[in-house]
C-alpha positions in Angstrom: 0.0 0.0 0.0 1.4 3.4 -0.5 1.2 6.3 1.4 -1.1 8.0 -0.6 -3.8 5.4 -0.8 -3.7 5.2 3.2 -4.5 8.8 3.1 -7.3 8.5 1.1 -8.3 5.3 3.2 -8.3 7.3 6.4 -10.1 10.7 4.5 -12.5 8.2 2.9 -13.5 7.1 6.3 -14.3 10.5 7.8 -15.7 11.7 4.4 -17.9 8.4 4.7 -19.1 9.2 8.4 -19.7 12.7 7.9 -22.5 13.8 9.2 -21.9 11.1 12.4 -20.9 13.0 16.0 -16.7 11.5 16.1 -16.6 12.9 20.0 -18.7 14.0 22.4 -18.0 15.7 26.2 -19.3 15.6 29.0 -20.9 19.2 28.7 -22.7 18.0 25.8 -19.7 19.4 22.9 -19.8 17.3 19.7 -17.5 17.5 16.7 -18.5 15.3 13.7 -16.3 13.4 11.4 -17.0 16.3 8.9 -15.7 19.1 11.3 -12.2 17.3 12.2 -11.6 16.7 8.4 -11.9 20.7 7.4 -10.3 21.9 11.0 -7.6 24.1 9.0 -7.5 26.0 5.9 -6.1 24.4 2.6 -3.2 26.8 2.5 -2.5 25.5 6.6 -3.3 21.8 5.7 -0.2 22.2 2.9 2.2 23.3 5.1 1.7 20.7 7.2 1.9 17.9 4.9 4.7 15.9 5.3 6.3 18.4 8.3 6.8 16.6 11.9 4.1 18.4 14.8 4.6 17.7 18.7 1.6 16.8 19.9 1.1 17.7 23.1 -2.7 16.5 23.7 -5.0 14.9 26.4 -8.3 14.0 26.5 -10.3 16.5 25.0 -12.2 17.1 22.1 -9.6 20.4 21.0 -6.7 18.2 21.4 -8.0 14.9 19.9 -10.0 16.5 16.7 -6.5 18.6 16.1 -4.7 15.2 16.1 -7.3 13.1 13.9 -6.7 16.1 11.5 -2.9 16.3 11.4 -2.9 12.5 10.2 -5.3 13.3 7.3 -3.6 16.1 6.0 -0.7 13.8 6.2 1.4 15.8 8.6 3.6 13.7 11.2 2.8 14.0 15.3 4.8 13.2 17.9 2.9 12.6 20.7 3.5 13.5 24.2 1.7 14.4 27.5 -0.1 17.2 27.7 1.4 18.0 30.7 5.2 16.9 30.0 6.9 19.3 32.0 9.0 21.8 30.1 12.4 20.9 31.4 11.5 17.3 29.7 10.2 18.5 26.7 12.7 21.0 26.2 15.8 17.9 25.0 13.1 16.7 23.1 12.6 20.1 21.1 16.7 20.5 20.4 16.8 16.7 19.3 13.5 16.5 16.6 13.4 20.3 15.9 9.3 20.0 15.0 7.9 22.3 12.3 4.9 22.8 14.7 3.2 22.2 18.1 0.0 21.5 18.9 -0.2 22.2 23.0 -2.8 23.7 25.6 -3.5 27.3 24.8 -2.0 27.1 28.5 1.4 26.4 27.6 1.9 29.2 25.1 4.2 31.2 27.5 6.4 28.4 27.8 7.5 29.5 23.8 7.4 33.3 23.8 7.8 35.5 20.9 6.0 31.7 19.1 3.4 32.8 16.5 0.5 30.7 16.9 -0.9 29.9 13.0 -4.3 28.2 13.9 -6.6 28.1 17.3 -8.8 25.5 17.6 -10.9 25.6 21.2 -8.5 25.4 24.0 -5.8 24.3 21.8 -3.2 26.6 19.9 -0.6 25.7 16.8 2.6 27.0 16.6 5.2 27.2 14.4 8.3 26.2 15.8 11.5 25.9 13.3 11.9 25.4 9.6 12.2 21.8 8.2 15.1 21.2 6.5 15.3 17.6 7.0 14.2 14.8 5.5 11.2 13.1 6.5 10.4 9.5 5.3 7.8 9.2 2.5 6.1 6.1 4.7 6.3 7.6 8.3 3.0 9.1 9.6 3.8 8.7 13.5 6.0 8.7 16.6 5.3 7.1 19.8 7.3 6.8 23.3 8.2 3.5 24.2 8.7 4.3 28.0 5.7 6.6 29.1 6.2 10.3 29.8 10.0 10.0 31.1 11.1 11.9 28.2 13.0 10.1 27.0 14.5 11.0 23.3 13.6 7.1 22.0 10.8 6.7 19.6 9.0 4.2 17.6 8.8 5.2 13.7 5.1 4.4 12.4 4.1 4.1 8.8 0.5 4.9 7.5 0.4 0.9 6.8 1.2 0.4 10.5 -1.5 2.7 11.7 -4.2 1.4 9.5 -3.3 -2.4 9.2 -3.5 -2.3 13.0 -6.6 -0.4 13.5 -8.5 -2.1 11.0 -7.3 -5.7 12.4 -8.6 -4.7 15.5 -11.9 -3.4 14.5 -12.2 -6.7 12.7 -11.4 -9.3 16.0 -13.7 -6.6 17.9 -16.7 -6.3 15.4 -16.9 -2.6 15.9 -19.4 -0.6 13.7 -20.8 2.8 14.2 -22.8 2.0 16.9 -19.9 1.9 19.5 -19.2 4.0 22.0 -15.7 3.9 23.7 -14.4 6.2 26.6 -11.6 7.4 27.2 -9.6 5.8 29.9 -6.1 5.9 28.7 -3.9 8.9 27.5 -3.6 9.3 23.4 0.2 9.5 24.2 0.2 5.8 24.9 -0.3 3.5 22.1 -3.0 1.4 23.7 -5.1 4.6 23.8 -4.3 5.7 20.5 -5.5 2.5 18.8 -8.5 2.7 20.6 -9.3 6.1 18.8 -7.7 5.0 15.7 -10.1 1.2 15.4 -13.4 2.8 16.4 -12.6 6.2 14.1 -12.6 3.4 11.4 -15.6 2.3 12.1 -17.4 5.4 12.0 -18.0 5.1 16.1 -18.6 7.9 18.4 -15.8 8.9 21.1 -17.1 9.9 24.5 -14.5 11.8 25.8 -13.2 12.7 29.4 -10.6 13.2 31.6 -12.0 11.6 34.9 -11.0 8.4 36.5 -12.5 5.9 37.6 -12.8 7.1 40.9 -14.6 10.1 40.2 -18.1 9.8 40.6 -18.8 12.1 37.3 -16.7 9.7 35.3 -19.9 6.9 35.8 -22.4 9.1 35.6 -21.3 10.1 31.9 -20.4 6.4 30.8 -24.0 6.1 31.4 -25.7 9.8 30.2 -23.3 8.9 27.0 -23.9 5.2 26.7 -20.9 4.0 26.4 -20.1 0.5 25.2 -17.1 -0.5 25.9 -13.5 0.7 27.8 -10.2 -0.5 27.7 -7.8 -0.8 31.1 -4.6 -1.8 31.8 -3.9 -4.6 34.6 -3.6 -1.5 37.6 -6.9 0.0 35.9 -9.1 -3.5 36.8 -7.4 -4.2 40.5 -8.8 -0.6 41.0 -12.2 -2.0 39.3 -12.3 -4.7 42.1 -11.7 -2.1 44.9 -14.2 -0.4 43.4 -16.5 -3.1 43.4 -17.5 -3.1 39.6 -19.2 -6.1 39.5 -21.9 -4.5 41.5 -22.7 -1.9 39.1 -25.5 -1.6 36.8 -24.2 -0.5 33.6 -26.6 -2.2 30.9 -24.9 -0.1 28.0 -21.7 -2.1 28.3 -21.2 -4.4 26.1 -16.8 -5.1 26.1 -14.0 -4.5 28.1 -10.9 -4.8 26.6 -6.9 -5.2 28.7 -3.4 -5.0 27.7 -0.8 -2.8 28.9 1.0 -5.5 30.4 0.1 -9.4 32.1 -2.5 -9.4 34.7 -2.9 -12.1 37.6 -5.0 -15.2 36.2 -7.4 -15.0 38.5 -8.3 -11.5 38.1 -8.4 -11.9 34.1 -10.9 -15.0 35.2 -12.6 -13.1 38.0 -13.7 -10.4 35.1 -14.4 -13.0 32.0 -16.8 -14.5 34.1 -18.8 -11.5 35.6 -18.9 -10.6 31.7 -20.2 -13.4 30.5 -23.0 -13.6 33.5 -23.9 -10.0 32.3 -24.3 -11.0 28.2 -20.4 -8.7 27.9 -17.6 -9.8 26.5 -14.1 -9.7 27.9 -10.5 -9.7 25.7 -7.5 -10.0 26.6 -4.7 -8.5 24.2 -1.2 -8.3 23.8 1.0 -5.8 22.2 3.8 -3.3 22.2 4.4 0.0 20.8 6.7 -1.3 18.5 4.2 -3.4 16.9 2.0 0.1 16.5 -0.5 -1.1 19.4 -1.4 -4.8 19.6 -0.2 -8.3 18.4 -2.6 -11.3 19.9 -5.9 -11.0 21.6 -7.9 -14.4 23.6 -11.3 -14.4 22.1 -14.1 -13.3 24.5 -15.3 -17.4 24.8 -12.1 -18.4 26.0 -11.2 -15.3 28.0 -12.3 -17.5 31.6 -11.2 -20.9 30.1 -7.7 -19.5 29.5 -7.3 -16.7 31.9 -3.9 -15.5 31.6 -3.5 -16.4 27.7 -2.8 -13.7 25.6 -4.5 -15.9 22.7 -2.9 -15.8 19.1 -2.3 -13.2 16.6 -4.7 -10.5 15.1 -5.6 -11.2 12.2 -2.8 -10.6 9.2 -0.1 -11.6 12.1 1.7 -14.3 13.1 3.5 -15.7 15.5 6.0 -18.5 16.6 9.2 -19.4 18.9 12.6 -19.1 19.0 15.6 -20.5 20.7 18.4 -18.7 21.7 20.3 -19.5 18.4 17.0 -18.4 16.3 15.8 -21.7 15.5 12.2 -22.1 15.6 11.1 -24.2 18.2 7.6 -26.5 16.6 4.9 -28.5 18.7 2.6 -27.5 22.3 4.5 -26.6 25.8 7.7 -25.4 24.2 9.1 -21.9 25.6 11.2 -19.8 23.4 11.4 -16.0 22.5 7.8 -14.9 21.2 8.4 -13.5 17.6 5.8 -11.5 15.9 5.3 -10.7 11.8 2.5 -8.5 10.5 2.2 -5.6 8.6 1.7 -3.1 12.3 5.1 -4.1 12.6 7.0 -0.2 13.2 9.7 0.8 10.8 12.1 1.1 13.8 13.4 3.9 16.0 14.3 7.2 15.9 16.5 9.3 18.7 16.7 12.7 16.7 14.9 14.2 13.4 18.0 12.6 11.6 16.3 9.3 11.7 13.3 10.6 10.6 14.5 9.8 6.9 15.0 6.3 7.7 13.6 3.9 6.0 11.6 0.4 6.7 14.4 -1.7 9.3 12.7 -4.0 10.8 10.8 -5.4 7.7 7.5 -6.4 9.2 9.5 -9.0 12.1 10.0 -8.2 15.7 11.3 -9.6 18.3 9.0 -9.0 21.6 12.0 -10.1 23.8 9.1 -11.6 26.1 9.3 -15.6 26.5 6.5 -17.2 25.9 4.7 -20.7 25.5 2.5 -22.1 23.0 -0.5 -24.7 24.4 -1.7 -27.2 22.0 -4.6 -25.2 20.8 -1.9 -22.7 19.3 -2.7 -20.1 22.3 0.2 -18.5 23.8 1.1 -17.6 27.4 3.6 -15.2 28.0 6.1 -16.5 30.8 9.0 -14.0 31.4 11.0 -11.4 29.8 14.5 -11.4 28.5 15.4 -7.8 28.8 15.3 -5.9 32.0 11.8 -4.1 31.0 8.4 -3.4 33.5 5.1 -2.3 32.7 3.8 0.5 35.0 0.1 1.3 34.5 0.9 0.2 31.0 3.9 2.0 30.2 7.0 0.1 29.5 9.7 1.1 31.9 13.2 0.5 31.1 15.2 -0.4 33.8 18.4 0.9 32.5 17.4 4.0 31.9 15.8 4.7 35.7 19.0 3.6 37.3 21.3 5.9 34.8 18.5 8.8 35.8 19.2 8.4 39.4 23.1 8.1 38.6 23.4 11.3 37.2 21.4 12.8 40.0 23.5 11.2 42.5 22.5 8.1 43.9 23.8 4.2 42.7 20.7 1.8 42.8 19.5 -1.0 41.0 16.2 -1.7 40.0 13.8 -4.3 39.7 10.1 -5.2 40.1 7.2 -6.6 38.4 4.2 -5.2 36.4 2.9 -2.1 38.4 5.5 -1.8 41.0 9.4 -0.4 40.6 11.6 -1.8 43.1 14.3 0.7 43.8 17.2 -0.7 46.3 19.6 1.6 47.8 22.7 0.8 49.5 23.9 3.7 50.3 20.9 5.6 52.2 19.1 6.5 54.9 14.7 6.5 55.3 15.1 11.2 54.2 16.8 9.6 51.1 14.7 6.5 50.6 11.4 9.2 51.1 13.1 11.3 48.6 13.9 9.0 45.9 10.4 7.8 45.9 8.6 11.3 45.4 11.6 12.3 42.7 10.7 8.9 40.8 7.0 9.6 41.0 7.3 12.2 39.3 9.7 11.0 36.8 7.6 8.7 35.8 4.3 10.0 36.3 3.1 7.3 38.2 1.6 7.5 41.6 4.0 6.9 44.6 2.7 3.6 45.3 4.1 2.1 42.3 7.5 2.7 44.1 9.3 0.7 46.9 12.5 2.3 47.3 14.9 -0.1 50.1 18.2 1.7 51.7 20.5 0.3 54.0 21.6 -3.0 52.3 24.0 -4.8 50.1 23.2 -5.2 46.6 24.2 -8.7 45.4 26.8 -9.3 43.1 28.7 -11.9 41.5 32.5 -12.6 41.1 33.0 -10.2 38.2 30.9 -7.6 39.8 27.9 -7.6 38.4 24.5 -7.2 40.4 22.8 -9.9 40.8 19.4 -8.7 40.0 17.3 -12.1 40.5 18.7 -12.2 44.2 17.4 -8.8 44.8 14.5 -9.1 47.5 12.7 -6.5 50.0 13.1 -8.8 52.7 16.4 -8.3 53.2 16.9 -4.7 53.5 16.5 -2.4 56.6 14.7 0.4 55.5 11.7 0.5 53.0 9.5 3.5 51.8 
């Protein structure tokens, strides 16, 4: 597929839906398919083809509609938080150099002197620098890998990446324009992005907010709005339990959807068989950013069988196993590096707007770098990880690159943990420092302090040449804990 004929696939699809409300808020604002396609003028819309735009958006119907229309006049966003504080966003500025941003009216005095070309509710575009670099015929999109550090890493997307993906999952999902989704998950995280992206497609209508769960309001619209469906990550449906969801009476749902990272069995279970009791359906799903949003998904009929399955591939994907010399490993129960081919596999990554001319690398394989299991059925289970990676609320955490942050602000630690939680272990420190660390990685990461455990006042283990021993690393045996 070429670029163009994408383009005209995503147009098509908002030309086709028209007259149909895209989002609508909780103080009754709706913007129709036909609105977001005409946002800017022609003369606007050409300068932005082809020319890379931070987007710096939540969710809200200024920031979303002004990101739905950058992809169809085929400029390139980079999204970020909306809140991505400036001395963050700043290195990411000097190394992509954007043409434009598209940021909270709020924000403008971070950039003074900036001429703002287009306003668009509470939402302002600027013009930034002149592009004189190249930008990749194929490349529509740039995603963090590692949440809202950031960090200067991102994943290159093509138009066929976008698409393929949305479209595979509209198909496994059955979405028409009768669905309702709500927003649960920030559009700078690629499992809320495809969420927009698939029901977009499908002509559905976006009910858009920024509440929690928690927040009473955020229940009272699902149900004023009718929402059908809402996707969570594993920390999103412990809060559910707390919450006591299963209780509720919320006949307009119809399917709940998790990724963002492996959650407990008997949680996954707990919640396939409340759905099924209530006529829903439940999916699991797997993915990663660098496979544009999602690679497997359990079917709704097996999600209690199988709790804790991510299932098999979308549809156009495959998978299979690997050893550690690359060999594929054939028949049930064998464990091996879960590889991935599909056309949503990303082009590769970019560090600066140099590698924004680069083309296709990874030529439609990837490596998750998760191990995984087949079962006989050809469903896969996911049973460890070979890189020093964790998921918090979703976001993919690299290890390496917390410990160097605390490095160069002073402090040697390791770090370790599971899904939802950052162990952080200290030898050198006292409870101030352990209290400290915590708050400073909070925000960091922008992740509530619970997620961290930060232990001082131990010995980190290490083997004969010196390197920590990170398996052996355990709360237990440290003095202090915060």
């Amino acid at each position: 597929m070429t670029t163009q004929s994408l383009i005209e696939t995503l147009t098509g699809a908002f030309a086709q839906h028209a007259a149909r409300p895209l989002f609508e808020s909780e103080e009754g604002d709706v913007v129709s398919y036909a609105e977001v396609l005409t946002l800017a003028r022609p003369s606007l819309a050409n300068e932005l083809s082809r020319r890379l735009v931070f987007c710096l958006c939540e969710n809200d119907i200024g920031g979303l509609a002004g990101y739905f229309h950058l992809l169809c006049v085929d400029a390139v966003p980079l999204m970020l938080a909306a809140n991505l504080p400036s001395q963050q966003l700043q290195p990411l500025l000097d190394a992509y150099r954007p043409a434009f941003i598209w940021l909270p009216a709020s924000r403008l005095a971070e950039f003074p002197g900036a001429k703002a070309v287009f306003a668009y509710r509470d939402y302002r575009l600027i013009a930034h620098e002149e592009a004189d670099y190249r930008v990749h015929d194929e490349l529509a999109l740039l995603l963090s890998t590692s949440g809202s550090t950031g960090s200067p890493k991102f994943v290159r997307l093509s138009r066929r990446n976008v698409l393929s993906n949305a479209t595979a999952i509209a198909q496994y999902l059955a979405l028409d324009a009768d669905e309702v989704p709500i927003t649960t998950l920030a559009p700078s995280y690629t499992y809320g992005l495809s969420i927009l992206h698939s029901h977009a497609l499908a002509g559905g209508k976006v009910a858009v907010t920024r509440k929690t769960f928690f927040e009473r309001g955020f229940w009272s619209f699902l149900q004023a709005v009718r929402a059908s469906s809402f996707g969570g990550v594993p920390y999103h449906y412990e809060m559910l339990k707390k919450l006591r969801f299963t209780g509720m009476e919320l006949p307009c749902l119809r399917t709940l959807t998790q990724a963002g990272g492996r959650m407990a069995p008997e949680l996954s279970r707990e919640f396939a068989l409340h759905c099924q009791s209530r006529g829903m359906r439940f999916f699991t799903m797997y993915g990663q950013t660098e496979a544009t949003a999602r690679m497997s998904y359990l079917a709704a009929d097996k999600a209690a069988l199988k709790a804790g399955s991510i299932g098999a591939a979308v549809p156009g994907g495959a998978f299979w196993l690997e050893d550690e010399n690359g060999g594929k490993l054939e028949g049930a129960e064998a464990e091996g590096e879960l590889v991935y081919q599909g056309p949503n596999v990303s082009m590769g990554y970019a560090s600066g707007f140099k590698d924004l001319a680069l083309g296709d690398e990874r030529k439609g394989v990837l490596r998750t770098g998760d191990v995984a299991r087949r079962d006989g059925d050809g469903d896969y289970y996911i049973v460890g990880r070979l890189k020093r990676f964790l998921k918090l609320f979703g976001h993919r955490i690299n290890l390496q690159e917390v410990e160097q942050y605390l490095l160069d602000a002073g402090h040697v630690a390791a770090c370790a943990g599971a899904d939802d939680r950052l162990e952080v272990y200290v030898p050198q420190g006292d409870a101030a420092l352990a209290k400290e660390i915590k708050i400073m990685l909070a925000r960091y990461l922008t992740v509530t302090p619970q997620s961290v455990k930060v232990m001082a006042a131990g010995n980190l283990p290490r083997n004969a040449s010196g390197k920590i021993q990170y398996s052996e690393l355990t709360p237990q045996a440290w003095e202090i804990q915060a």
